[in-house]
N, C-alpha and C positions, 0 to 999 in steps of 0.2 A: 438504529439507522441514523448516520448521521450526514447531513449536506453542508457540501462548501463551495467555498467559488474556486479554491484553486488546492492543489497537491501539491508537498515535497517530497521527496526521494531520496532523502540521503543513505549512502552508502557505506556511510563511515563510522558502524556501528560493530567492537570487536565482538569477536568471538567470546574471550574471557569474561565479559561485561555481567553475563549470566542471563541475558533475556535471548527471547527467539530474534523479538522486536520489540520498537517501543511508536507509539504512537501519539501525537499533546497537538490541541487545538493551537495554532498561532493564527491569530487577530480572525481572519473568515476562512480559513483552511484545513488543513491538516499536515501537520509533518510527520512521516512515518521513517523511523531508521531502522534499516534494515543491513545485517552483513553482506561484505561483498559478492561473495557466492553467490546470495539472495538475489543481489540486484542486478548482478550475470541473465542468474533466471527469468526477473523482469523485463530485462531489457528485449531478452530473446522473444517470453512470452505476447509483447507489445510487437514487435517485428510480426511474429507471424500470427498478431489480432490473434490472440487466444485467451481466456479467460484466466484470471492468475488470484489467487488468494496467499496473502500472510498474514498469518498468526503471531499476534503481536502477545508479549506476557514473559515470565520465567521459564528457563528453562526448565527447572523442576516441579512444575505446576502440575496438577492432574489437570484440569480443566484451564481450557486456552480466558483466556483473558477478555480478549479482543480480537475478531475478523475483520481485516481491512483486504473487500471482495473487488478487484477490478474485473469489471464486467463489459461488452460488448453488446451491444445493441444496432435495431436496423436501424441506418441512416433516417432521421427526420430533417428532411429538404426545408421542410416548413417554418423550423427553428429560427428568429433572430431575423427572417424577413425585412429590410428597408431600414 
């Protein structure tokens, strides 16, 4: 599990390249590239708040590499108060 302060999304990751996705720390964040299709899906899965996973790694990998899980949670009003 890993925490940041902020996310990337880029979209500009081909097909040919040979991963599903790839994912690298930059300075306190994460950038995750993901194919356009991918981030079709993203964008959609964030429209209708629904929970969204990609699997970042080789395409030919048995076992995934890396889960980058965006998840939904209940609103905390409390959060960042003053």
């Amino acid at each position: 599990v890993t925490g940041a302060s902020f996310f990337v999304f880029s979209g500009a990751l081909k097909s040919s390249s040979g991963y599903l996705a790839k994912s690298s720390i930059v300075e306190d964040g994460v950038m995750v590239q993901i194919t356009a299709e991918n981030m079709d899906a993203l964008r959609q899965a964030l429209r209708e708040m629904k929970d969204f996973t990609i699997t970042c790694g080789k395409v030919d990998a048995e076992d995934p590499q890396e889960l980058v899980h965006i998840q939904w949670v209940e609103d905390d009003k409390n959060f960042s108060k003053g």
